[in-house]
C-alpha positions as CSV (number, residue, x, y, z in Angstrom):
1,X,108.6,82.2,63.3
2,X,110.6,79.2,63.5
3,X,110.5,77.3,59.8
4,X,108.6,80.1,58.3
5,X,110.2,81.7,55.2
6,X,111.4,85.2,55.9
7,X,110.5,87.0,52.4
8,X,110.8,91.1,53.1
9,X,112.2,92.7,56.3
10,X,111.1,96.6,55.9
11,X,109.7,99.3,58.2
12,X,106.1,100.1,58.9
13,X,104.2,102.5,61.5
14,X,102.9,100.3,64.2
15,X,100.3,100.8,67.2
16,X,101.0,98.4,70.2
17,X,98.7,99.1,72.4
18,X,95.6,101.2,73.1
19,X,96.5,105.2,73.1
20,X,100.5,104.2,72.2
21,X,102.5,106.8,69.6
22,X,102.7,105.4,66.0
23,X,106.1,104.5,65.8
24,X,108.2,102.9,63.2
25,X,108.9,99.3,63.6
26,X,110.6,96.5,61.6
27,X,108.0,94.0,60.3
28,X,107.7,91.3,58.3
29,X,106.3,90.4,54.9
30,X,105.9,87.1,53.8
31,X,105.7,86.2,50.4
32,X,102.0,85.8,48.5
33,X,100.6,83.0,48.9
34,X,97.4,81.6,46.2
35,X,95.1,85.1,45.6
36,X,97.9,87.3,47.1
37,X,100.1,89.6,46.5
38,X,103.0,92.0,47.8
39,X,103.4,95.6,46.6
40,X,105.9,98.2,46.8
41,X,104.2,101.2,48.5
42,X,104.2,104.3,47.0
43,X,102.1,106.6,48.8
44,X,99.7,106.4,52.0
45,X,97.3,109.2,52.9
46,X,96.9,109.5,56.7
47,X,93.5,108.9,57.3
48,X,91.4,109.3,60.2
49,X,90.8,105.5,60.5
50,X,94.2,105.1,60.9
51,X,93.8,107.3,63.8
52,X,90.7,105.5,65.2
53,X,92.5,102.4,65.2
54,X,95.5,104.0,67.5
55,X,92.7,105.2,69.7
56,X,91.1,102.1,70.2
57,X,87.9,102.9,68.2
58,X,88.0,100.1,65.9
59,X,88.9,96.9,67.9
60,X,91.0,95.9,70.0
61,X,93.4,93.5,67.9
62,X,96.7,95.1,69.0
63,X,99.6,95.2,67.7
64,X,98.2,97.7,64.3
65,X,100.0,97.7,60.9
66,X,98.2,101.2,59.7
67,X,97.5,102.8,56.7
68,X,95.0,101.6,54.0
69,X,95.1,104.8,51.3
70,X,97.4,104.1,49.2
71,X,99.3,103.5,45.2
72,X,101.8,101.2,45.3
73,X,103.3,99.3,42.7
74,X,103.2,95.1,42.4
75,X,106.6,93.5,43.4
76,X,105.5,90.0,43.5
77,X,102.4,87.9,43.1
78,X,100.8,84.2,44.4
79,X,100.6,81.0,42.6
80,X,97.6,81.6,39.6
81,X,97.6,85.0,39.9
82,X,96.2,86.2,36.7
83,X,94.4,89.9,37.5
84,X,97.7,91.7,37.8
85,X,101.2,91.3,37.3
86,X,104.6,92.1,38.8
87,X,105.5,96.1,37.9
88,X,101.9,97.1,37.8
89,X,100.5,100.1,38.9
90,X,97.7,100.1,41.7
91,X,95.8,102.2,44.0
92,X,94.9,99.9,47.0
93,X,91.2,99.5,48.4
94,X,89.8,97.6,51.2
95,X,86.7,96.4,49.0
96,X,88.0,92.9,47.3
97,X,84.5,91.8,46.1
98,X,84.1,88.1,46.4
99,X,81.6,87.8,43.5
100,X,79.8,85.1,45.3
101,X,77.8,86.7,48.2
102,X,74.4,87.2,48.0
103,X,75.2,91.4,47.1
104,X,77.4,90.0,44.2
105,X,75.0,87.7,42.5
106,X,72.2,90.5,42.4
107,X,74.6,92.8,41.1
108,X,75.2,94.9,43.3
109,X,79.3,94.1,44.2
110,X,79.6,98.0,45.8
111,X,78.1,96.2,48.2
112,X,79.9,92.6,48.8
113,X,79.7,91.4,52.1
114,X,82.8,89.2,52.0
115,X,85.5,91.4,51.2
116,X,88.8,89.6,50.7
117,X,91.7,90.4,52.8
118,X,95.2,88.6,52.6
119,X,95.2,85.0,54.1
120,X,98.9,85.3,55.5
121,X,99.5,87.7,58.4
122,X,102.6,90.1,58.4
123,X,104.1,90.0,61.7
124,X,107.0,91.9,64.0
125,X,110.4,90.4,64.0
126,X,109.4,88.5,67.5
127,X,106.7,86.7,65.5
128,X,103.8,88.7,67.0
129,X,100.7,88.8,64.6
130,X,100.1,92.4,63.0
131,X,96.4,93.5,62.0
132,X,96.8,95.3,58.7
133,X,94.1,98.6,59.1
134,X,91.4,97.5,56.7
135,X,93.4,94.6,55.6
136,X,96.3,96.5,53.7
137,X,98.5,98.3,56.1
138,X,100.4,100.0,54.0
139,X,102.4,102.7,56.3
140,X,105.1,100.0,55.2
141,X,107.4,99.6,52.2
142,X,106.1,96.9,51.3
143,X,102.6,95.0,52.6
144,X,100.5,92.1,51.4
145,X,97.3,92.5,50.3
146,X,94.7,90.4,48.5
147,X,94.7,90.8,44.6
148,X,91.1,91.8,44.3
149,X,92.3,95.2,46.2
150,X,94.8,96.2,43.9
151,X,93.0,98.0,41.0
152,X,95.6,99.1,38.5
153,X,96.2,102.4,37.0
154,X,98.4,104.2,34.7
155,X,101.4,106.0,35.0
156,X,100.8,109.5,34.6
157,X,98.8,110.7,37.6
158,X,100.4,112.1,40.1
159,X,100.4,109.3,42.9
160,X,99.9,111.1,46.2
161,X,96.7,112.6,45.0
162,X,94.9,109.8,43.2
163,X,95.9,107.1,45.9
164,X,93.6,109.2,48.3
165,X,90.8,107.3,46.2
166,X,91.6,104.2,48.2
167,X,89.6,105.3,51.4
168,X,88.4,109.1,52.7
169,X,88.6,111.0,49.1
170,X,86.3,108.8,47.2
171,X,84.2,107.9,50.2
172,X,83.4,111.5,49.7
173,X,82.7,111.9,46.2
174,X,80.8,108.5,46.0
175,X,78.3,110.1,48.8
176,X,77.1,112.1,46.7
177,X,77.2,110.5,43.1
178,X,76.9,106.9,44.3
179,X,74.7,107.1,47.0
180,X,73.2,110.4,46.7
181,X,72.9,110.1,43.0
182,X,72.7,113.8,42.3
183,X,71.8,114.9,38.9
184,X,72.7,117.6,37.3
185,X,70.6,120.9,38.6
186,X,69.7,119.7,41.8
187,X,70.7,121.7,45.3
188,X,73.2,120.0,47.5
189,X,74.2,120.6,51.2
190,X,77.0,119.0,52.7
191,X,77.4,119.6,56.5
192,X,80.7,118.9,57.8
193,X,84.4,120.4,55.8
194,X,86.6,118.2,56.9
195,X,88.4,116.0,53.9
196,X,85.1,113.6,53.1
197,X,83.0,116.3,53.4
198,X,84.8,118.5,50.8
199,X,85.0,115.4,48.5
200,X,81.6,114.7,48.8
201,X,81.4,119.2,47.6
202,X,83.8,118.1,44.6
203,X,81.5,115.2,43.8
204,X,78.2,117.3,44.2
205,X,79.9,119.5,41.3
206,X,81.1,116.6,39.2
207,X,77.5,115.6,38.8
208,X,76.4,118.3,37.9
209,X,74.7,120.1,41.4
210,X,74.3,124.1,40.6
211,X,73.6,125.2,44.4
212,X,76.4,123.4,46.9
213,X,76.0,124.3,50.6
214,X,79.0,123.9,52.4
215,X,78.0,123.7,56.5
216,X,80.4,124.2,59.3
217,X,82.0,125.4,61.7
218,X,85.2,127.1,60.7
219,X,85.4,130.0,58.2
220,X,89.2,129.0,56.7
221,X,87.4,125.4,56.0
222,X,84.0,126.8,54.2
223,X,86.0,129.1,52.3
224,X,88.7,126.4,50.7
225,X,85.3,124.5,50.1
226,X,84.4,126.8,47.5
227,X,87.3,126.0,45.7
228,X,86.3,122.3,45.3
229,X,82.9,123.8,44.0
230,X,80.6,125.0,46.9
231,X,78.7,128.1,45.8
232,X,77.1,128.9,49.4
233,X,78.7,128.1,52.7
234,X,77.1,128.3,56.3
235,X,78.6,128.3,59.4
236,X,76.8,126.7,61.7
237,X,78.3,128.4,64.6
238,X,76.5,131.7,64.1
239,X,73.3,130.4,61.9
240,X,70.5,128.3,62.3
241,X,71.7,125.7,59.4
242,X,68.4,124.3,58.9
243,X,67.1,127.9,58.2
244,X,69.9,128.6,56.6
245,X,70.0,125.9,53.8
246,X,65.6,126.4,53.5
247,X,66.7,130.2,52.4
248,X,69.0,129.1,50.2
249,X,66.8,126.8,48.0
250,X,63.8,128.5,47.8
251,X,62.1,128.0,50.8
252,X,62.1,124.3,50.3
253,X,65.6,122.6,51.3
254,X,67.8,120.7,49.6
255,X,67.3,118.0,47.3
256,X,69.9,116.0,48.9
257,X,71.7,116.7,53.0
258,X,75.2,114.9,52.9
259,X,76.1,114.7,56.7
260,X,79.6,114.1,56.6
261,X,79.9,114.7,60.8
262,X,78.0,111.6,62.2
263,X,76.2,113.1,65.1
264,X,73.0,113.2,66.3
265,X,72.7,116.6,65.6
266,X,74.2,117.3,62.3
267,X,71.9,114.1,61.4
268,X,68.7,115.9,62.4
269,X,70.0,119.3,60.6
270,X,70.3,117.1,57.6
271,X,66.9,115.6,58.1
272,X,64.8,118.8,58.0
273,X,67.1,120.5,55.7
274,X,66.2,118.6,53.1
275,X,63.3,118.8,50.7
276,X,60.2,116.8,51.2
277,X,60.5,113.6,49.3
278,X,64.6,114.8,49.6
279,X,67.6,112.9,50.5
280,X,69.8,112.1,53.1
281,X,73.1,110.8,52.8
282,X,74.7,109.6,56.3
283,X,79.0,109.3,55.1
284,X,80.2,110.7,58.3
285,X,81.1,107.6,61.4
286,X,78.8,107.8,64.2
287,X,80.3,107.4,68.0
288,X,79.2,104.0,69.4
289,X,77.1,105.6,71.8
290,X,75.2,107.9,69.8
291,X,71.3,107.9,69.7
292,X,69.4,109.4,67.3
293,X,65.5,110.5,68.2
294,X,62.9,111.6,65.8
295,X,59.1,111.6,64.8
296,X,57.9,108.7,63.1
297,X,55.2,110.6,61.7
298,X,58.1,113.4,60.2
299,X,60.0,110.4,58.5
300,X,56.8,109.7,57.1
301,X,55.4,113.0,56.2
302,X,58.6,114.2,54.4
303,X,58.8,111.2,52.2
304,X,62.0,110.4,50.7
305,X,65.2,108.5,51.3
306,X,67.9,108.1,54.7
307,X,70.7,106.1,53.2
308,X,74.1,105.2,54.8
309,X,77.5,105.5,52.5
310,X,79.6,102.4,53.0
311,X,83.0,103.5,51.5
312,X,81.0,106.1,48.9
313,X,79.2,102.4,47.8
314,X,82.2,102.5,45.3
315,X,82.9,100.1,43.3
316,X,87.0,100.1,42.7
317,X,87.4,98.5,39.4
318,X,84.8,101.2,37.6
319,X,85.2,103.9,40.0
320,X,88.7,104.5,40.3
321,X,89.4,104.7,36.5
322,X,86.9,107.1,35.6
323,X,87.7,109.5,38.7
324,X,91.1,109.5,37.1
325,X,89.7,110.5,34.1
326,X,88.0,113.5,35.2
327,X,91.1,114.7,37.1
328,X,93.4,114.1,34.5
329,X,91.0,116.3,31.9
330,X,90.8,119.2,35.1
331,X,87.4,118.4,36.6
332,X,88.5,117.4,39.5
333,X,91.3,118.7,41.5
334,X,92.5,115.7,43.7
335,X,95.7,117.2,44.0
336,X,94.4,120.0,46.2
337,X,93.7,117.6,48.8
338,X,97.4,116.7,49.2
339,X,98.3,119.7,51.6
340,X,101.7,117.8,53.0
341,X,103.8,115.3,51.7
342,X,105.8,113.5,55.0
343,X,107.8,110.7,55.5
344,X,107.1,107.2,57.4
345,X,108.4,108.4,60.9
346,X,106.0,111.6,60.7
347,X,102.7,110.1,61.1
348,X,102.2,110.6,64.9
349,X,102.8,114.7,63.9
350,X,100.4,113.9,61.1
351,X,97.4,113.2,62.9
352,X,98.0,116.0,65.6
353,X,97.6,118.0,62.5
354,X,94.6,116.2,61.2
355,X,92.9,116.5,64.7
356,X,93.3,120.2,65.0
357,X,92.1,120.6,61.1
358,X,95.3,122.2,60.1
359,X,95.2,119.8,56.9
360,X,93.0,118.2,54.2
361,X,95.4,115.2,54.0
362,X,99.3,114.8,55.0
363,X,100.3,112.2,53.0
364,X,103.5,109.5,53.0
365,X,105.5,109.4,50.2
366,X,108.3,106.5,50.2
């Protein structure tokens, strides 16, 4: 650290080492730098990438600075910063677009595949480099971040329940209305009720999907599903839920199978649960060592689309807006996803809770 310019001294939930307890740490925030800025955190919603990362599951770039779901409010920007200013409001994303790759200049920025992240690294008071979770890290007072991930917003929304847009909540909904593209009318399964898989039921409904097939495997989860908008639910413990979802449509299956689980099996439930020329919608993270096996023939003879969901394929600047929208005029209910507001030192207890599936989201409030 010696001759650097110590801007912000605060406290942020840090992961030494494979397996270690979050715990909170003094770090250190330097101060923007060109295309940066730093923001005052408001909220964080403890997500389970936060959790992979403490686990090991994402790399292995110890010390971790977590937390990526977040509004937070601008404290100070970089030289030429134009996009936002100091006391604006933001939720935070981890998908900067750079406007230049080759998915930006053929218009299709949802999926940029040079993301900015803040040049500067925040560091612990020793002067040991911290990786920011999806370049934010903001289980922190403050954190530096890139400018293209702040996208602002206004005041009146409640900020606990519309910063869960920044990562597992609008990976969700985007599933099915980004990726998905349900219309309105069409049948909709979504197998897995954890908090994307309920999203992507809330988004199913905000297109406009009249049957919503909730799969899973615990009867308190499918049943606060239906409050987000399922109309069926299945649990796959005690039914065949490729039968199960055929019965429900007809005979046929579902126009579109969101598996929000990521395994080989809930991938080959979705696959034949689906209507021929149906699709599939993969938002939940596969394992590193999972194989998949099927037919060729069968992924030729049911026609069709299998499609990945990279973040809900959001876009932040026209996404975020208009979800607010429809949960300020009551059509969507983000706040139901808020089932615990905690404080900095309680994220360890937070993800015990989100492991046992005792919660939607526990989320930080500073």
């Amino acid at each position: 650290m010696e001759g650097a310019l110590v801007a912000y001294r605060v406290q942020g939930v840090v992961v030494r080492e494979k397996f270690a307890p979050a715990a909170v740490e003094t770090i250190i925030v330097p101060d923007p730098g060109p295309g940066e800025a730093v923001v005052d955190v408001i909220t964080c919603g403890v997500c389970r990438t936060d959790y992979h990362y403490q686990q090991g599951g994402i790399s292995d770039d110890f010390p971790f600075l977590l937390g990526h779901e977040s509004t937070a409010r601008v404290a100070a920007v970089g030289p030429g910063v134009t996009e936002i200013a100091v006391g604006d409001r933001v939720i935070l994303n981890w998908r900067a677009v750079c406007g230049q790759c080759r998915a930006c200049l053929k218009g299709q920025p949802q999926y940029c595949f040079a993301t900015h992240n803040a040049t500067q690294n925040m560091t612990l008071e020793d002067g040991t480099e911290l990786t920011a979770a999806l370049g934010i890290g903001s289980f922190a007072e403050k954190t530096l971040v890139a400018v293209g991930q702040c996208t602002k917003i206004d005041e009146e929304s409640d900020a606990a329940a519309v910063g869960l847009l920044g990562c597992g909540i609008m990976a969700g909904i985007g599933a099915a209305i980004n990726t998905g593209e349900v219309t309105r009318g069409e049948s909709v399964a979504v197998i897995g009720c954890g908090g994307v898989g309920t999203a992507a039921v809330a988004g199913a409904r905000l297109a406009g999907a009249t049957t919503i097939i909730a799969v899973g495997r615990d009867d308190g989860k499918l049943q606060r599903s239906r409050h987000f908008g399922a109309t069926h639910t299945v649990n796959s413990r005690r039914e065949d839920v490729v039968e199960a979802i055929r019965t429900l449509t007809g005979g046929f299956g579902a126009d579109v199978v969101i598996d929000a689980v990521g395994t080989a099996e809930t991938y080959r439930q979705a696959f034949y649960a689906r209507d021929l020329a149906g699709r599939v919608v993969l938002v939940g993270v596969p394992g590193a060592d999972v194989r998949l096996e099927l037919p060729l023939l069968d992924v030729f003879g049911r026609g069709g689309s299998l499609k990945s969901s990279w973040y809900g394929d959001c876009l932040p600047s026209r996404d975020f807006p208009m979800l607010i929208d429809q949960y300020e005029l009551g059509r969507l209910d983000l706040d139901g996803f808020v089932s615990e507001r905690i404080g900095l030192g309680d994220v360890e207890a937070a993800f015990a809770k989100m492991v046992a599936g005792t919660v939607l989201r526990s989320v930080v409030v500073m």
